[in-house]
C-alpha positions in Angstrom: -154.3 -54.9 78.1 -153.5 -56.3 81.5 -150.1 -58.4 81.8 -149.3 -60.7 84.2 -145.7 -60.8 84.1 -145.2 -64.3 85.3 -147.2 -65.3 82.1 -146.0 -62.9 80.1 -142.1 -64.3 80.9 -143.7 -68.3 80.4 -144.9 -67.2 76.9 -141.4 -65.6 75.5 -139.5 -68.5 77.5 -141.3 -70.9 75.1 -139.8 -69.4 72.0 -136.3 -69.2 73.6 -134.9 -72.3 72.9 -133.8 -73.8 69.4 -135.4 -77.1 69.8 -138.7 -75.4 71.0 -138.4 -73.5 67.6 -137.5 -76.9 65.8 -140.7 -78.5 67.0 -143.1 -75.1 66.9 -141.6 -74.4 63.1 -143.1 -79.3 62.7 -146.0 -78.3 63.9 -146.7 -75.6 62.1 -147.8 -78.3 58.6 -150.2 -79.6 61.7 -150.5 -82.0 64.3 -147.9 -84.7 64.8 -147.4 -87.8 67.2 -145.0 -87.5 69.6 -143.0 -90.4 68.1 -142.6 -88.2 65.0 -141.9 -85.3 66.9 -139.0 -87.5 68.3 -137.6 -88.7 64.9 -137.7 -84.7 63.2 -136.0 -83.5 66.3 -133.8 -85.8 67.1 -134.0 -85.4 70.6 -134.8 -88.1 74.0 -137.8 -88.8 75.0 -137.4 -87.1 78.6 -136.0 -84.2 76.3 -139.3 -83.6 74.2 -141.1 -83.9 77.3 -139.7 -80.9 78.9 -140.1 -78.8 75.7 -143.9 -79.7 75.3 -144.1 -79.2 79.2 -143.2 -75.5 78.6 -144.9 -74.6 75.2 -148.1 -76.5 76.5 -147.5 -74.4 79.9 -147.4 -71.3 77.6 -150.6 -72.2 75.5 -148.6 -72.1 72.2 -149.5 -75.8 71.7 -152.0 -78.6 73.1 -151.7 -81.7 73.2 -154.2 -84.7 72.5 -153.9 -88.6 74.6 -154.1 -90.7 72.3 -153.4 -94.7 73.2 -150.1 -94.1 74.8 -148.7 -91.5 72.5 -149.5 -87.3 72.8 -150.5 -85.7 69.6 -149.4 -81.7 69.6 -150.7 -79.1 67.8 -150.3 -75.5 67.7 -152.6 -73.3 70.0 -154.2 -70.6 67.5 -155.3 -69.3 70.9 -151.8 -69.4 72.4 -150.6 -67.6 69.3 -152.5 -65.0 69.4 -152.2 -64.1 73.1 -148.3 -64.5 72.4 -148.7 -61.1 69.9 -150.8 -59.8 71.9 -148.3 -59.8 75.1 -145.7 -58.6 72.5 -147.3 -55.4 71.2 -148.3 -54.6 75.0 -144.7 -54.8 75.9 -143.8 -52.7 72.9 -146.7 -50.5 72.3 -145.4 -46.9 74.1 -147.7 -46.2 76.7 -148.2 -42.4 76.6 -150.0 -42.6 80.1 -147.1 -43.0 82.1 -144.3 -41.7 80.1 -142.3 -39.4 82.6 -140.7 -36.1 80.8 -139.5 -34.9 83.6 -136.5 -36.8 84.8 -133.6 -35.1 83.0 -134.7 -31.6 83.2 -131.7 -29.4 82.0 
């Protein structure tokens, strides 16, 4: 698998964040108003807009216009690009493993 690090790096940054995992672990029962979003996390408005900003940006969740409210949802296809990007970066890569920098 090709990585793009820059996307790679959005991905993980989503996760890295306790209220990120607060509203990922919501909307993980399924998809929830923003409003109820706002009342679970117990966060400001602007606040929950900048997390849904970066796990949207990632792909881990979408979100739905609804009226004036977003509905959000996790991203099945997010998710599984996430694992993906993980076992890449974990994955040991025989190809270009180089045995011969401490030579005795």
């Amino acid at each position: 698998m090709q990585m793009d690090e820059k996307k790679t790096a959005a991905v993980f940054k989503a996760f890295c964040d306790e209220n990120r995992i607060k509203i990922i672990k919501s909307l993980r029962s399924g998809e929830k108003c923003a409003c109820k979003l706002l009342e679970e996390i117990d966060v400001t408005q602007p606040t929950l807009s900048h997390h849904m900003k970066i796990l949207c940006d990632a792909g881990i969740t979408v979100g739905r216009k609804e009226g004036k409210w977003t509905h959000y949802s996790i991203s099945p296809e997010g998710v599984e690009r996430a694992k993906e990007y993980l076992k890449a970066l974990t994955e040991p890569d025989i190809r270009s493993e180089d045995k011969s920098c401490c030579k005795k």
